[in-house]
N, C-alpha and C positions, 0 to 999 in steps of 0.2 A: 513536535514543536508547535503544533495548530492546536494539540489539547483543548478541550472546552469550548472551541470556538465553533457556534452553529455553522450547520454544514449539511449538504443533501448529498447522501454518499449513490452512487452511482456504480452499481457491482456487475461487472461483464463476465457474463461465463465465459468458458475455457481458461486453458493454460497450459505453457509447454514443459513445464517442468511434473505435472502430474495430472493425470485426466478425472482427476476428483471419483474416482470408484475406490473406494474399502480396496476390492480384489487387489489394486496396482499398486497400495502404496508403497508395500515392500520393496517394491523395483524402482518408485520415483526417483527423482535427482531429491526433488522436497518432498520428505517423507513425513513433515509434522504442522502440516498446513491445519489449520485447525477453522478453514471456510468455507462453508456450501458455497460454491460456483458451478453447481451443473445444475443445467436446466432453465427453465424463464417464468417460473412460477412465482418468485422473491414478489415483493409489494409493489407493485406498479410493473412488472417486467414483463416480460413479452419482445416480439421483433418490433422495431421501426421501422419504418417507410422512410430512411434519411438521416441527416444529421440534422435538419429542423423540428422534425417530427420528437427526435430524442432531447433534443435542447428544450421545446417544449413541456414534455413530459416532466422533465427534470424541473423546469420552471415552476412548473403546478406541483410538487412536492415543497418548493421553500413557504413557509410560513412567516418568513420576517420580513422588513420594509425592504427598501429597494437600494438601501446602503448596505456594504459590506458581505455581499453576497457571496457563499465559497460554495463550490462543487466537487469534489472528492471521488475522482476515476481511482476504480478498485475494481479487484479480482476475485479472483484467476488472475489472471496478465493481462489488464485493460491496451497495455501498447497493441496486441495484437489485431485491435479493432479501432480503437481510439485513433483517428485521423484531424488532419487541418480543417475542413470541413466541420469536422463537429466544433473543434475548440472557436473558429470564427461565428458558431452558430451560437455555442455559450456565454460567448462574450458579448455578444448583439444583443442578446438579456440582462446584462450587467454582472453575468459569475466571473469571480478569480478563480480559476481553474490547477486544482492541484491533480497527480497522481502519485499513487503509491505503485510500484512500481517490481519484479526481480530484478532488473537494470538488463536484460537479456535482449533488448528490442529497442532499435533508436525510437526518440521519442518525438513529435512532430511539433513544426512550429506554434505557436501559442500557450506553452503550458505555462503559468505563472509559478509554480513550486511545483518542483521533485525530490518525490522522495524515495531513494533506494533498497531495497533489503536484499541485497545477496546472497546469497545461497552458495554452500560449499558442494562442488561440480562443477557450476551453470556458466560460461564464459561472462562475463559485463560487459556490455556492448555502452552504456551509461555507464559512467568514472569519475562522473561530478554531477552537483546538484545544490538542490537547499540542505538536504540531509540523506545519512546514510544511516539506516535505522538496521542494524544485526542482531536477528535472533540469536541468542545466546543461553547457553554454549551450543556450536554448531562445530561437531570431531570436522576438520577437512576447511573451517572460515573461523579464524580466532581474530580475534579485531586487530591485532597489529598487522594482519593484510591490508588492511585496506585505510588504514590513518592517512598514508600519502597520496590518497585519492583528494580530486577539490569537490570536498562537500564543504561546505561552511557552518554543518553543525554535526556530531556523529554521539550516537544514542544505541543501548543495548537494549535488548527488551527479551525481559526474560524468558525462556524458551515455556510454553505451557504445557500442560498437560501432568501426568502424576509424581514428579520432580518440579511443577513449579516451586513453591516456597522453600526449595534448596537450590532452584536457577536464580529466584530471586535474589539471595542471599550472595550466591556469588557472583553475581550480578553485581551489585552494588561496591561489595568490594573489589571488585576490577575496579568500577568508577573511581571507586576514592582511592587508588593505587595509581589510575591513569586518569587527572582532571580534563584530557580532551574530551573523554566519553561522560555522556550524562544517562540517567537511567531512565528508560522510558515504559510505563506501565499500561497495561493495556485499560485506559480511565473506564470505557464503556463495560468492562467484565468484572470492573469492583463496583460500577455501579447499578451492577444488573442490567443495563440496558443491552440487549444483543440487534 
């Protein structure tokens, strides 16, 4: 739902649903994670000394004015790490604070939007939000699990990898079969931008 909107994404290694090595994925719970999260090498990354220190860091990554600033906790499983602490420390700099989320991990006060992606296995410990975004098709998470969850928007995204422009495809026709779901595209991988 934030599509297009500037944003400094914020990517936390680990995660409890696979420990991003090749060797494991077979045995993951999410076997089609298709994001480097291991290690601290990413463009700015490294450890912090804090949750000002990272709010900082994250600060000196926005390039636009000091209206409508959004920060974008991402994975692995940013809940893991992502504490009150930081989110009062982002806010102190004027970010709206979203996370992406597996919903596996309560999420701590201050988050301005969440957003969900479940995974079939993973319990949901998160059951509402801004949005519940379902890789699709996922054998074990078909979307009619999870419509009477409170999210206030629900979005499929078609599953990648060498089936996408046939997840695509039946992607969309879900949507137009079910107008709760809307289709969501991964904008940054048709735009080249990784």
């Amino acid at each position: 739902m934030q599509a297009g909107r500037a944003a400094v994404f914020c990517r936390f290694a680990g995660c409890n649903l696979w420990s991003g090595l090749e060797r494991d994925r077979a045995s993951a719970t999410c076997t089609f994670c298709d994001t480097d999260f291991v290690g601290l090498d990413g463009t700015s990354g490294g450890r912090f000394a804090g949750a000002d220190a990272l709010a900082a860091a994250v600060a000196a990554q926005w390039i636009g004015g000091l209206q409508n600033r959004l920060v974008v906790l991402t994975g692995g499983e940013p809940l893991l790490q992502a504490d009150a602490p930081l989110m009062e420390a982002l806010h102190r700099r004027g970010f709206q604070i979203a996370v992406e989320t597996n919903g596996t991990q309560p999420a701590p006060a201050g988050l301005d939007w969440i957003c969900v992606s479940p995974k079939a296995g993973a319990r949901l410990v998160l059951a509402g939000g801004d949005e519940c975004k379902l890789v699709f098709p996922q054998p074990g998470a078909m979307p009619e699990q999870f419509e009477h969850l409170a999210f206030r928007h629900f979005l499929l995204q078609p599953m990648d990898g060498a089936d996408v422009a046939a997840n695509t495809r039946d992607a969309i026709a879900y949507c137009l079969a079910h107008p709760k779901w809307r289709l969501s595209a991964q904008t940054h991988k048709l735009l080249g931008l990784r």
